[in-house]
Backbone as CSV, one residue per row, in Angstrom:
resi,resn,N_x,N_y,N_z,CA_x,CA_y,CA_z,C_x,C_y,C_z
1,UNK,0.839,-1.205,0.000,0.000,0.000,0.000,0.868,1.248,0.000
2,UNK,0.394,2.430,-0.754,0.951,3.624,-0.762,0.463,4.644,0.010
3,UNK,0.420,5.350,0.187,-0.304,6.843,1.382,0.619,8.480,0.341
4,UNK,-0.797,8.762,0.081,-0.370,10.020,-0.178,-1.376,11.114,0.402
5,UNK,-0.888,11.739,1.356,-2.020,12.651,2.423,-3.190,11.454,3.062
6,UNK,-4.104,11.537,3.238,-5.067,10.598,3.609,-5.321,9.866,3.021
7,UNK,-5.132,9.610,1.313,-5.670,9.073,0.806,-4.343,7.425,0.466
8,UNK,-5.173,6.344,0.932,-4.405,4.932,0.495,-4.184,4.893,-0.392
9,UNK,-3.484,4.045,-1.311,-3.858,3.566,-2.498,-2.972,2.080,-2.259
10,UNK,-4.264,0.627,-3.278,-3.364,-0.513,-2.841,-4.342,-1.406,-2.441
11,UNK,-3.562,-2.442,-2.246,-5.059,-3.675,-2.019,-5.733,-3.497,-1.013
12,UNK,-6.948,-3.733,-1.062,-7.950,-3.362,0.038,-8.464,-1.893,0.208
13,UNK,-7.764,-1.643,-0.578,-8.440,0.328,-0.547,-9.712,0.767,-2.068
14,UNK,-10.323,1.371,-2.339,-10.912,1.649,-3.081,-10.317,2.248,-4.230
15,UNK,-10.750,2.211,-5.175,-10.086,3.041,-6.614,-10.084,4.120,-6.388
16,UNK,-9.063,5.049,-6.596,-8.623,6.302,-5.692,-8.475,7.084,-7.737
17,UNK,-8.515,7.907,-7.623,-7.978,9.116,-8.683,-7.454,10.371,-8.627
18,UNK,-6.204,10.434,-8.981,-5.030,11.378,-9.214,-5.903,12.397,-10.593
19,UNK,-5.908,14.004,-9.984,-6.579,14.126,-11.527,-6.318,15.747,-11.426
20,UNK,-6.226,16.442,-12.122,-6.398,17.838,-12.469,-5.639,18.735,-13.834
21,UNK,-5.544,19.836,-13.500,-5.275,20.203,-14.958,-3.844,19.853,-15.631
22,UNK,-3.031,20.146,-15.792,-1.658,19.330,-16.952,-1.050,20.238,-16.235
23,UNK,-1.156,21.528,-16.127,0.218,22.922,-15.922,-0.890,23.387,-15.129
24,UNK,-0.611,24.196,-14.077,-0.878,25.470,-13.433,-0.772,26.889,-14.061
25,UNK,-1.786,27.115,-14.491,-2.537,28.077,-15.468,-2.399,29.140,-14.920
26,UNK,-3.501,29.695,-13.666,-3.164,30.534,-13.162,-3.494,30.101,-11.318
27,UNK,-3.515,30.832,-10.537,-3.698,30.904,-8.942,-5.678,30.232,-8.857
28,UNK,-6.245,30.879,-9.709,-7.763,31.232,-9.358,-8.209,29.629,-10.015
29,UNK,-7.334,29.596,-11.537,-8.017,28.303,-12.086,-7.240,27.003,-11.194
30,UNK,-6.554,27.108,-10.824,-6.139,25.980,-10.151,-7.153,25.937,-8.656
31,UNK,-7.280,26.628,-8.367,-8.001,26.328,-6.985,-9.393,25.935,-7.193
32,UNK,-10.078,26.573,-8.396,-11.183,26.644,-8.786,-11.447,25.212,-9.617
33,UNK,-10.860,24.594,-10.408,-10.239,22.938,-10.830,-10.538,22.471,-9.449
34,UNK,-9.347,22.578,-8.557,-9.412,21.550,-7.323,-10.973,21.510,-6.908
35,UNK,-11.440,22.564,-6.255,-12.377,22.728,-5.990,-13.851,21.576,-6.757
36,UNK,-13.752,21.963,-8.000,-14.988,21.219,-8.620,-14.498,19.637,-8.651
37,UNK,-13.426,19.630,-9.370,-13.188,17.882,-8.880,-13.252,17.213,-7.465
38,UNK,-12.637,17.831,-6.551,-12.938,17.552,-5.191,-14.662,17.230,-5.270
39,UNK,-15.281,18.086,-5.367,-17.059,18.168,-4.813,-17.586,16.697,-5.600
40,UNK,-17.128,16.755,-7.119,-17.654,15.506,-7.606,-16.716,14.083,-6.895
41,UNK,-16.091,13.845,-6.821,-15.216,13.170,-5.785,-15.813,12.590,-4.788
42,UNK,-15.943,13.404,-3.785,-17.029,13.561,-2.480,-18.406,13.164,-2.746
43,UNK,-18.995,13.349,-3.790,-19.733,13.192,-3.903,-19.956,11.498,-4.097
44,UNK,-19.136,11.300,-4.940,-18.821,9.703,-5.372,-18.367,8.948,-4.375
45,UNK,-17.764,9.464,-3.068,-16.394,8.453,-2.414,-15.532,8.094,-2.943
46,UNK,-14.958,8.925,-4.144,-13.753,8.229,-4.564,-12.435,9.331,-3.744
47,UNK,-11.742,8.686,-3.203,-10.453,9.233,-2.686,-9.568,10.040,-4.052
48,UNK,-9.324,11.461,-3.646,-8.848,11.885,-4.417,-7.433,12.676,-4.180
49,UNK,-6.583,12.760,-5.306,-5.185,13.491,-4.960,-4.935,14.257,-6.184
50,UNK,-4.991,15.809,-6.125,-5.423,16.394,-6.991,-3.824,16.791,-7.541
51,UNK,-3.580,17.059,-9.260,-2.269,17.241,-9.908,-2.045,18.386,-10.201
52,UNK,-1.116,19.217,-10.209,-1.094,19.878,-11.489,0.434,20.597,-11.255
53,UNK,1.155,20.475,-12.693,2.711,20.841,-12.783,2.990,22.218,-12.691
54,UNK,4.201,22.552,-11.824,4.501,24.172,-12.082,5.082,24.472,-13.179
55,UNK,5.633,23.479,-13.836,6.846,23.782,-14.708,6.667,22.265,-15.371
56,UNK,6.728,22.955,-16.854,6.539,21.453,-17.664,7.558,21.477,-18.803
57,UNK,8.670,20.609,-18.093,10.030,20.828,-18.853,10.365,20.347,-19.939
58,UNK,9.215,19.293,-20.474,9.520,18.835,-21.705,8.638,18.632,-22.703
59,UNK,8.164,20.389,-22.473,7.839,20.287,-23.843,8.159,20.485,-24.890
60,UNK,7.294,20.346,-26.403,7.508,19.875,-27.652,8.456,21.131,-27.905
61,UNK,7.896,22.178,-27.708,8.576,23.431,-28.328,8.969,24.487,-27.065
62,UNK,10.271,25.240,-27.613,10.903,26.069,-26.091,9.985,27.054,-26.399
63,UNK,9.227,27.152,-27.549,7.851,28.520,-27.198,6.890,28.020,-26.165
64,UNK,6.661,26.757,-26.080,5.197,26.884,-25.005,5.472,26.190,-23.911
65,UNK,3.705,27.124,-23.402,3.845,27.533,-21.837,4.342,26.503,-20.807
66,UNK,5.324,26.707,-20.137,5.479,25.903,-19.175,4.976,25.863,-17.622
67,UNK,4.686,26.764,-17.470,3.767,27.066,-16.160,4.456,28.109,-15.288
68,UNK,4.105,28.557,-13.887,4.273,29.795,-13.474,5.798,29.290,-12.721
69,UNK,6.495,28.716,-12.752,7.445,28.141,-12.212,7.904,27.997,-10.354
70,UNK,8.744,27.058,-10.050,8.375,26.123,-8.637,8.458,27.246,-7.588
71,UNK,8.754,28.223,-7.570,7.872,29.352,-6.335,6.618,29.491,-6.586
72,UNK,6.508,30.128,-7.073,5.223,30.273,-7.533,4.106,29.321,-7.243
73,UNK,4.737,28.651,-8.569,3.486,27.346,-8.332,3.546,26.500,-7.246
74,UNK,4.317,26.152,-6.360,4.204,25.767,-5.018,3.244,26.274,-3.940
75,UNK,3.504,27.604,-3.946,2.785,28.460,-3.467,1.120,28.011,-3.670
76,UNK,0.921,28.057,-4.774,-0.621,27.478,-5.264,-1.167,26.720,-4.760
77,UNK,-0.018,25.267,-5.277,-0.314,24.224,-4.484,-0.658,23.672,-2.866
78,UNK,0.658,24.529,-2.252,0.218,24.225,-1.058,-0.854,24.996,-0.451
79,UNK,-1.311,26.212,-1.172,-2.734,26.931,-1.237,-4.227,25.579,-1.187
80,UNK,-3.686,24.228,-2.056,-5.057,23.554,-2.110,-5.050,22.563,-1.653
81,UNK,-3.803,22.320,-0.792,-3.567,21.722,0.094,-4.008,21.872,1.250
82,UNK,-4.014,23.197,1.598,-4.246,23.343,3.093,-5.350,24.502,3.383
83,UNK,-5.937,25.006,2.292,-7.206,25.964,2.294,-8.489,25.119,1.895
84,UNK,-8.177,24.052,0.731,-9.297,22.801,0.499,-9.103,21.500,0.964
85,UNK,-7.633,21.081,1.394,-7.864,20.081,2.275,-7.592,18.766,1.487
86,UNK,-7.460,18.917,-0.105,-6.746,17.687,-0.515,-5.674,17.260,-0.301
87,UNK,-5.320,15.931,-1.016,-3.321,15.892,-1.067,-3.347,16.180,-2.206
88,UNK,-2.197,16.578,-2.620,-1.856,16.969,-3.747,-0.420,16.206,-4.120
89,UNK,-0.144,16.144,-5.440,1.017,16.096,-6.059,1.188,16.610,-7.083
90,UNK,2.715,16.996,-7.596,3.045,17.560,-9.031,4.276,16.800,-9.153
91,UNK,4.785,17.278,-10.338,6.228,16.414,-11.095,7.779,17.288,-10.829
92,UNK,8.739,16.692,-10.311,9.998,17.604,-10.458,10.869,16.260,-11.450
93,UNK,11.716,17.753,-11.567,12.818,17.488,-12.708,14.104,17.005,-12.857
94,UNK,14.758,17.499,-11.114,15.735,17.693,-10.656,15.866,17.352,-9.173
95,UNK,17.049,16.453,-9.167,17.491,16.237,-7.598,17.311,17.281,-6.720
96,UNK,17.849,18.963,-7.391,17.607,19.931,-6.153,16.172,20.479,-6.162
97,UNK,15.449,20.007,-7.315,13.721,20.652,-6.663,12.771,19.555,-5.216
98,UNK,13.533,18.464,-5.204,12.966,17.774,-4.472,12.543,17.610,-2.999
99,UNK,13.515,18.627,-2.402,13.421,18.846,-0.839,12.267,19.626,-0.751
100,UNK,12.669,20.988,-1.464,11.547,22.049,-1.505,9.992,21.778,-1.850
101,UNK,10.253,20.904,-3.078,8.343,20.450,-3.461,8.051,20.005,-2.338
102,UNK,8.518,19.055,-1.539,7.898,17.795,-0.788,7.261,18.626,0.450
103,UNK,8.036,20.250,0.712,7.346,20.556,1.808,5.976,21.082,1.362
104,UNK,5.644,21.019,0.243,3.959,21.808,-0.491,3.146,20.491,-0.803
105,UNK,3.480,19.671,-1.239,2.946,18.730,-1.433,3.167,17.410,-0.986
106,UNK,2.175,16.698,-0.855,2.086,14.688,-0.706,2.763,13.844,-0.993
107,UNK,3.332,13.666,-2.457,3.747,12.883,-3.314,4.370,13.795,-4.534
108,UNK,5.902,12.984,-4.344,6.674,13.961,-5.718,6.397,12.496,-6.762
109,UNK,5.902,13.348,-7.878,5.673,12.145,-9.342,7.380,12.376,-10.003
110,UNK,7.824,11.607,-10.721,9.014,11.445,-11.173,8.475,11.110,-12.827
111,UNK,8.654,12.063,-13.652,8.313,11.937,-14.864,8.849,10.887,-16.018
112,UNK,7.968,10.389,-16.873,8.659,9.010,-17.604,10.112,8.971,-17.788
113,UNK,9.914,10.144,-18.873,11.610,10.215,-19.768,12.279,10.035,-18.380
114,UNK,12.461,10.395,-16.761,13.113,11.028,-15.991,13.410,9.196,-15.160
115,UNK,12.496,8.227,-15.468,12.299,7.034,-14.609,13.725,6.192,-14.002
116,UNK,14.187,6.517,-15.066,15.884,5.781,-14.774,17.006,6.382,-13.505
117,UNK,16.606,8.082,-13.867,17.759,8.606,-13.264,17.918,8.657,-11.212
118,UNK,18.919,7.938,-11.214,19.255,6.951,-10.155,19.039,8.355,-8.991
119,UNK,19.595,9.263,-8.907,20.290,10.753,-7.995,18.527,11.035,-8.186
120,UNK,17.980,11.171,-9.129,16.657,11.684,-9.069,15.523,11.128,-7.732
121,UNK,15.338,9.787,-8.052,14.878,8.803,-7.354,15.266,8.733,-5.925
122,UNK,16.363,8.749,-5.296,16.450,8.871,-4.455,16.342,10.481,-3.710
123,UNK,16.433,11.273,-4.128,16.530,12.868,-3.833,14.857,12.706,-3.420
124,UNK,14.051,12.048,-4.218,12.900,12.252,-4.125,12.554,10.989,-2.859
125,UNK,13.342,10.289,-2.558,12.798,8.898,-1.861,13.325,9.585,-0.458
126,UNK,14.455,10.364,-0.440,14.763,11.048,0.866,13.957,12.191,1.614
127,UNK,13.151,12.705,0.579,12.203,13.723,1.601,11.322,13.037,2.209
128,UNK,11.013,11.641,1.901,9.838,11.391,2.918,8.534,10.929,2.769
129,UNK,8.613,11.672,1.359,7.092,11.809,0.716,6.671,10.438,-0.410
130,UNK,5.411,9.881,-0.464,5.480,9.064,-1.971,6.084,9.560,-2.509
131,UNK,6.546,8.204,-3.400,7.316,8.664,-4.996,6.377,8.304,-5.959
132,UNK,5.976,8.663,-6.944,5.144,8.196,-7.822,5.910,7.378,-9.123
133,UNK,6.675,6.877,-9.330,7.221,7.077,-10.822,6.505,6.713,-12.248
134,UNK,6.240,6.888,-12.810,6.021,6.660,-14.429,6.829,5.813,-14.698
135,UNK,6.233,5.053,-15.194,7.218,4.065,-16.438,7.627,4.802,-17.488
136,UNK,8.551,4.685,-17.930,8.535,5.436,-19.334,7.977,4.513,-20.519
137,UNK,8.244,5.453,-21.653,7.628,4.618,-22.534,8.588,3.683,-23.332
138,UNK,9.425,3.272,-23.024,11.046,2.826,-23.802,11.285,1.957,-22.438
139,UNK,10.473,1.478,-21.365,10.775,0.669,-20.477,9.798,-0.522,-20.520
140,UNK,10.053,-1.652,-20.202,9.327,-2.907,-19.491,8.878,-2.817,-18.527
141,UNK,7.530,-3.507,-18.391,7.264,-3.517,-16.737,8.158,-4.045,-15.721
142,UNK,8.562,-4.892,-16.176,9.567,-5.668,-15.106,10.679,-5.134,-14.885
143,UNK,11.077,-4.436,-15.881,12.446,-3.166,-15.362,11.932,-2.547,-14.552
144,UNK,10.726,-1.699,-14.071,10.353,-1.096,-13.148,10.490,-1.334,-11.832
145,UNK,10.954,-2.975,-11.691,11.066,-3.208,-10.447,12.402,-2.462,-9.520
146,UNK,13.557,-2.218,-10.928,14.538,-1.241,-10.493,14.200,0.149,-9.938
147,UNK,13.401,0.726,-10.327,13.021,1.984,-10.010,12.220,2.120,-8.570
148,UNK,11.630,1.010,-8.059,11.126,0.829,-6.775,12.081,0.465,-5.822
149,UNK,13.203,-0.228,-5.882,14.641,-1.084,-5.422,15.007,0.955,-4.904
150,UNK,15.441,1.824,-6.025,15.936,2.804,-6.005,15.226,3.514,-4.955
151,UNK,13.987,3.858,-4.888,13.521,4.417,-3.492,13.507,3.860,-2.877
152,UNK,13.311,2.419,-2.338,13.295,1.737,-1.368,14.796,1.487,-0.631
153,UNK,15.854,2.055,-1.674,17.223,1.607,-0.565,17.472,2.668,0.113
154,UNK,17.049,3.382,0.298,17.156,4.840,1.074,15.834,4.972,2.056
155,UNK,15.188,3.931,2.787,14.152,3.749,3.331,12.854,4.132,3.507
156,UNK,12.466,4.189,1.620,10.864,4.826,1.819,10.891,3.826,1.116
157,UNK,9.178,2.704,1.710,8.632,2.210,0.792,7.531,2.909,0.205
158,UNK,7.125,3.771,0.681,5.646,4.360,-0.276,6.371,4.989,-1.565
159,UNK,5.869,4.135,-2.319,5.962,3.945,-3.691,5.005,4.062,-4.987
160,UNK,4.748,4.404,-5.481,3.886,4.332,-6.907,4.449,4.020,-8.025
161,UNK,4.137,2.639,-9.304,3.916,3.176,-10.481,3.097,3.196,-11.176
162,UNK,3.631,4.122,-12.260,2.381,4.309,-13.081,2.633,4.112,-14.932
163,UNK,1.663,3.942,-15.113,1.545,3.098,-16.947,1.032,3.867,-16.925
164,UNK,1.693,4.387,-18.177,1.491,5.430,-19.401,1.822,5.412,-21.017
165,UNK,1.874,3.821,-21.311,1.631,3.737,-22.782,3.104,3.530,-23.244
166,UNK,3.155,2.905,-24.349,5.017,2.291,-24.660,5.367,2.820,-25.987
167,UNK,6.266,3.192,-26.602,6.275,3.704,-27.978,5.810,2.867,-28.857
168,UNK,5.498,3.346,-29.872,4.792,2.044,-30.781,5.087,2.432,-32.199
169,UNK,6.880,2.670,-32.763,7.014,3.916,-33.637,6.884,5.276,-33.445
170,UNK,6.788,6.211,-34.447,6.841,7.260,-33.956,5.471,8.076,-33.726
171,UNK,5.325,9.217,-32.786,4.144,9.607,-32.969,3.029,8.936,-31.846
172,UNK,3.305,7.670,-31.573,2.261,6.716,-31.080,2.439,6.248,-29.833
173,UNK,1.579,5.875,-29.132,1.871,5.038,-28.087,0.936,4.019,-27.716
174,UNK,0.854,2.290,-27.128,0.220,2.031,-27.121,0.140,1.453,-25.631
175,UNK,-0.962,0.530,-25.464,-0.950,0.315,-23.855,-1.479,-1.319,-23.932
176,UNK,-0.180,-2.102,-22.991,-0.167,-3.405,-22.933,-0.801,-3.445,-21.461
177,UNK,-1.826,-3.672,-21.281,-2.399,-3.753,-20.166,-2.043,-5.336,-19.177
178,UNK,-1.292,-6.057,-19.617,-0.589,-7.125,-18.626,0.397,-6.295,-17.574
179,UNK,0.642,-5.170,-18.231,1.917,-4.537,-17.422,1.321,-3.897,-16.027
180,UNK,0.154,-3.468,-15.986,-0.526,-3.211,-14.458,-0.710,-4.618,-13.698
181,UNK,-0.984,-5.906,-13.869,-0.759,-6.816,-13.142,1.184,-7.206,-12.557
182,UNK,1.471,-7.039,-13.907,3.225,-7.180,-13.236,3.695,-6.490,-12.411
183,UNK,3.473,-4.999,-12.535,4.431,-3.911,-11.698,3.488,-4.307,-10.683
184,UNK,2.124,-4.419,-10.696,1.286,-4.490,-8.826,2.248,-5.377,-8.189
185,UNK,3.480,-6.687,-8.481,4.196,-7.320,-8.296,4.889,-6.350,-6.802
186,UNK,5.381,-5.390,-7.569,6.302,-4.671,-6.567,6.226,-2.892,-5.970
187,UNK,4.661,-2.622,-6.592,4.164,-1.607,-6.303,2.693,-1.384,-6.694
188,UNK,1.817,-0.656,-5.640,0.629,-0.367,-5.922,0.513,0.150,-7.956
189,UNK,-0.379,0.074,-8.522,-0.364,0.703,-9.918,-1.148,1.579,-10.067
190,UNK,-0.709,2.755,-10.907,-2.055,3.982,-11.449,-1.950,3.642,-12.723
191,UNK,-3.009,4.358,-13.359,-3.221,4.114,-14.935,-3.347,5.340,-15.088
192,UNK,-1.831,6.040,-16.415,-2.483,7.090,-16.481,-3.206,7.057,-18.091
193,UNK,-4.680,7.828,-18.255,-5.542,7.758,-18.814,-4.977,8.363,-20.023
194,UNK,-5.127,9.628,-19.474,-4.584,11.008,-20.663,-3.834,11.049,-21.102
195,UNK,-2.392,11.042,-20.618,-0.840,10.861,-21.566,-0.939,9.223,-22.466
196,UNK,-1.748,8.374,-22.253,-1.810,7.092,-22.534,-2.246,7.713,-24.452
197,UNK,-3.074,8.166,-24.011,-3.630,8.684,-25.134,-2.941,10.068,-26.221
198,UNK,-1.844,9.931,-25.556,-0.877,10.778,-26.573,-0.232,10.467,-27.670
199,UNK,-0.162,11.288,-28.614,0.839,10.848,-29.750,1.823,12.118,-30.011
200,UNK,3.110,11.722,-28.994,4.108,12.854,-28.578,4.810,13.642,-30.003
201,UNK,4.372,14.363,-29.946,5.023,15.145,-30.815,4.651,15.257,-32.216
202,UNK,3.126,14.889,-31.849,1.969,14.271,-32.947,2.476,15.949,-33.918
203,UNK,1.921,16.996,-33.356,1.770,18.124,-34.346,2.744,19.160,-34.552
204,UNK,3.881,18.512,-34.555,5.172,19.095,-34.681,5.700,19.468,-33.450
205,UNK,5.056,21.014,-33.215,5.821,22.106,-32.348,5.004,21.350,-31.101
206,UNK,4.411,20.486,-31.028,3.622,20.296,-29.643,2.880,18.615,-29.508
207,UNK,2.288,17.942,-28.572,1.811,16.621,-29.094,0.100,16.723,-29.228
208,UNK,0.219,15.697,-30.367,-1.299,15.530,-30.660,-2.077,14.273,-29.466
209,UNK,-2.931,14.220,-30.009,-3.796,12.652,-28.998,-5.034,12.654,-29.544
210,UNK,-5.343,11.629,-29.004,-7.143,11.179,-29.285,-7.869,10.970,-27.746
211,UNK,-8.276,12.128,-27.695,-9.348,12.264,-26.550,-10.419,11.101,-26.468
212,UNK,-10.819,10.706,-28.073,-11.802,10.133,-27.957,-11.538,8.544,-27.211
213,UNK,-10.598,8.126,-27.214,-10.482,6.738,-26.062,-9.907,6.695,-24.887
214,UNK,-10.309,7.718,-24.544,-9.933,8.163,-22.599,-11.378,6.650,-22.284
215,UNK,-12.489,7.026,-22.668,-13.151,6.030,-22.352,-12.294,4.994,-22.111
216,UNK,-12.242,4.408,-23.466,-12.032,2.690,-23.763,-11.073,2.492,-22.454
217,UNK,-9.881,3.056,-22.617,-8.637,2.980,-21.462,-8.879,3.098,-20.290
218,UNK,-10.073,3.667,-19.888,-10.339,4.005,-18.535,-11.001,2.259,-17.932
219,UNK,-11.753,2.418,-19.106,-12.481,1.005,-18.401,-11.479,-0.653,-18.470
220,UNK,-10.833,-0.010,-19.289,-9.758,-1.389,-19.436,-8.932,-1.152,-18.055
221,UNK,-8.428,-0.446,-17.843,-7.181,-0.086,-17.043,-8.766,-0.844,-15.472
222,UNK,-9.802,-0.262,-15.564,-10.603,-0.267,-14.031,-10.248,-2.308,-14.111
223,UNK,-10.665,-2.951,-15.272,-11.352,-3.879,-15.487,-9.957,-5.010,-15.202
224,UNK,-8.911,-4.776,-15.295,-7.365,-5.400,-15.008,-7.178,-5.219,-14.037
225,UNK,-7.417,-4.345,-13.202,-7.414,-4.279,-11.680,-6.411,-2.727,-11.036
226,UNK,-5.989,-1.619,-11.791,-5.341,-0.874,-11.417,-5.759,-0.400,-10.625
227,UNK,-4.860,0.416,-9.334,-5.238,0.623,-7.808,-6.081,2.018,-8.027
228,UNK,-5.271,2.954,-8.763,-5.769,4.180,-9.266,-5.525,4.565,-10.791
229,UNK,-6.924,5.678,-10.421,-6.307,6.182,-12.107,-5.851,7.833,-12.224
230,UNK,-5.483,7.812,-13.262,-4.852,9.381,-13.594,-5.438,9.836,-14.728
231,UNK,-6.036,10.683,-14.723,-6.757,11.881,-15.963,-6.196,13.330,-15.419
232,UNK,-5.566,13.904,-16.561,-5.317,15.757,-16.740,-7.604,16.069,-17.297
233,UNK,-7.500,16.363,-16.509,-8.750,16.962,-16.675,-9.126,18.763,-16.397
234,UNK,-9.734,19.281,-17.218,-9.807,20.685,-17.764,-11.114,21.281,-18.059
235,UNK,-11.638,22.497,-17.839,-13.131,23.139,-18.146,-12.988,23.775,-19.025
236,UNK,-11.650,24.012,-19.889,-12.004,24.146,-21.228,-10.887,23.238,-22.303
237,UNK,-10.964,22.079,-22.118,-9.890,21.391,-23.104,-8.934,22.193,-24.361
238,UNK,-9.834,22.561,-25.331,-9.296,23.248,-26.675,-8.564,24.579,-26.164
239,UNK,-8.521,25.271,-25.210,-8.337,26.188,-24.936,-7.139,26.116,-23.674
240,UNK,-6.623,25.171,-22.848,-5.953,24.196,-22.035,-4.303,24.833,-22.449
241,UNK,-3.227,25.610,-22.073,-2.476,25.690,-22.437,-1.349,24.587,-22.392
242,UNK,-1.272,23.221,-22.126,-0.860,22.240,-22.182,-1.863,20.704,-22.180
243,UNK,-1.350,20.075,-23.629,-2.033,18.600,-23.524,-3.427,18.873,-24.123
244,UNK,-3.840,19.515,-24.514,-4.886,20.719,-24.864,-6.247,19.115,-25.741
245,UNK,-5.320,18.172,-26.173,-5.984,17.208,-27.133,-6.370,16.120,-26.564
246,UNK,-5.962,15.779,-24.936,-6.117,14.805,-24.552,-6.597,15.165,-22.681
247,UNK,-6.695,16.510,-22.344,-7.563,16.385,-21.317,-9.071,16.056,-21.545
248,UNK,-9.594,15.528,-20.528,-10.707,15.144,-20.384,-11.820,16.871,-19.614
249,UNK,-12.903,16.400,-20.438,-13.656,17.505,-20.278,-14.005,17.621,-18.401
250,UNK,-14.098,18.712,-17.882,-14.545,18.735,-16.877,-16.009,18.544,-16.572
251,UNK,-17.055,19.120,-17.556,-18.582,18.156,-17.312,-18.567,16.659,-17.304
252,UNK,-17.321,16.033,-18.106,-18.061,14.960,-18.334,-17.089,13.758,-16.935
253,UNK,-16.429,14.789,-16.242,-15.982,13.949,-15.234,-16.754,13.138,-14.600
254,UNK,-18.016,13.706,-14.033,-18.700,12.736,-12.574,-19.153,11.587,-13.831
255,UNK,-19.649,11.648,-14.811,-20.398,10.550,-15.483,-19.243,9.392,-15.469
256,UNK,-18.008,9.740,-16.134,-16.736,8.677,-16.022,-16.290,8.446,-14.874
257,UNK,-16.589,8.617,-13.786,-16.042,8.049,-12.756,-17.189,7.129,-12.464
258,UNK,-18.247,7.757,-12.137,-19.695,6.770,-12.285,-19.800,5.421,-12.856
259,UNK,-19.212,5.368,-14.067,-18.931,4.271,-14.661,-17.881,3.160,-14.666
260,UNK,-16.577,4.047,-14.052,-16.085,2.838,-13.155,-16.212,2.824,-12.138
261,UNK,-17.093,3.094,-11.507,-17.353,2.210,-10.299,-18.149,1.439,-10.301
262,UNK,-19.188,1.716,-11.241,-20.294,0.538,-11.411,-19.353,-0.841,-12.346
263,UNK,-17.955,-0.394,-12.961,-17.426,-1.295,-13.757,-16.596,-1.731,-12.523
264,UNK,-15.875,-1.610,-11.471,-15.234,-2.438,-10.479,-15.889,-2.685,-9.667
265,UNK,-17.565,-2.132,-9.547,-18.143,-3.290,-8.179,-18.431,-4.567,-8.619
266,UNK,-18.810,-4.264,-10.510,-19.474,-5.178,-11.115,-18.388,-6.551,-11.334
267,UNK,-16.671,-5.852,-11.000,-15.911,-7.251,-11.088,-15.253,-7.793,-9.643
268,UNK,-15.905,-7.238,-8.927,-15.609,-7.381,-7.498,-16.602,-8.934,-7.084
């Protein structure tokens, strides 16, 4: 089992969801995001740990937005942390952002491309906090078991990984869903929904995706047994200054969560 703020994640706990916008936009929309996902949440009982990046270092093009950067956006964060009362997590980049995030937030996520780097992993396994890591997409599940070994020798087991789709050529990514039963091997699993559904670097200067099978993936990922899931979710997608093609609409959140739960009581 993992613990990030109150919320478990792991056998015997309920399907929990990691979810909010891609980048930290501004102060008002981030709180105002937390806010509405939280209420539908609550409303559901689903345990929630709300996302969103200060700084999004790899993107397609050095023109776009990367977010208000880690003062700043810390600041935010631990704003919806401790004024609304979720846990929260976001992504660092670097061995030296890792002390500092961990005091704003729950859980430091360790980004795909980033899964290997040894100094990273532990920087992040020494504050204390979950580690989340991503698989990358150029990894095996069963290599992942290295990346859990790596926080765990520095004495944190709260651990996460997470599936997010494998290269499949260029442009593409696809999702071998045996790989959430393997890694549960040696760590709780998330599914993430939205990046699953990317095709990096689909539209040159930036990546494309297909929104339209957040469905399909959602219910596959519930129906294999993943502990949690992950959606970048947004109240205005097309308009979204990051990931813009593959957040999930914010109306149509409570209906998709609705539906897996009626899809994991129904395999319970």
């Amino acid at each position: 089992m993992a613990s990030i703020g109150n919320v478990n994640i792991g056998a015997g706990n309920p399907l929990a969801v990691i979810c909010g916008p891609c980048v930290i936009e501004s102060r008002d929309h981030t709180l105002r995001m937390a806010d509405a996902l939280g209420k539908v949440c609550s409303k559901l009982e689903i345990p929630m740990v709300f996302k969103a990046s200060f700084d999004k270092a790899n993107r397609s093009s050095v023109d776009s937005f990367r977010g208000p950067g880690l003062e700043k956006g810390c600041d935010i964060l631990l704003e919806v942390r401790r004024e609304l009362g979720y846990a929260v997590t976001t992504d660092i980049h670097g061995p030296d952002q890792a002390a500092t995030v961990a005091k704003h937030v729950d859980c430091l996520q360790i980004p795909a491309f980033l899964c290997r780097q040894t100094d990273l992993l532990v920087a992040a396994a020494q504050t204390g906090s979950c580690v989340n890591v991503k698989k990358g997409q150029f990894m095996s599940p069963e290599e992942m078991e290295n990346a859990v070994y790596k926080v765990s020798s520095v004495g944190n087991s709260n651990v996460l990984l997470t599936e997010r789709g494998t290269f499949f050529g260029y442009n593409r990514l696809v999702n071998d869903m045996t790989s959430v039963p393997k890694m549960k091997r040696y760590a709780p699993v998330v599914f993430d929904v939205t990046h699953s559904c990317q095709q990096p670097g689909g539209l040159g200067t930036s990546t494309g995706g297909a929104r339209e099978f957040v469905e399909t993936l959602t219910s596959a990922a519930v129906a294999v047994g993943t502990d949690a899931l992950f959606l970048e979710v947004h109240d205005n997608p097309p308009q979204a200054k990051s990931d813009a093609t593959t957040q999930w609409p914010l109306e149509a959140f409570q209906t998709l969560m609705e539906k897996c739960l009626r899809l994991r009581e129904a395999l319970t």
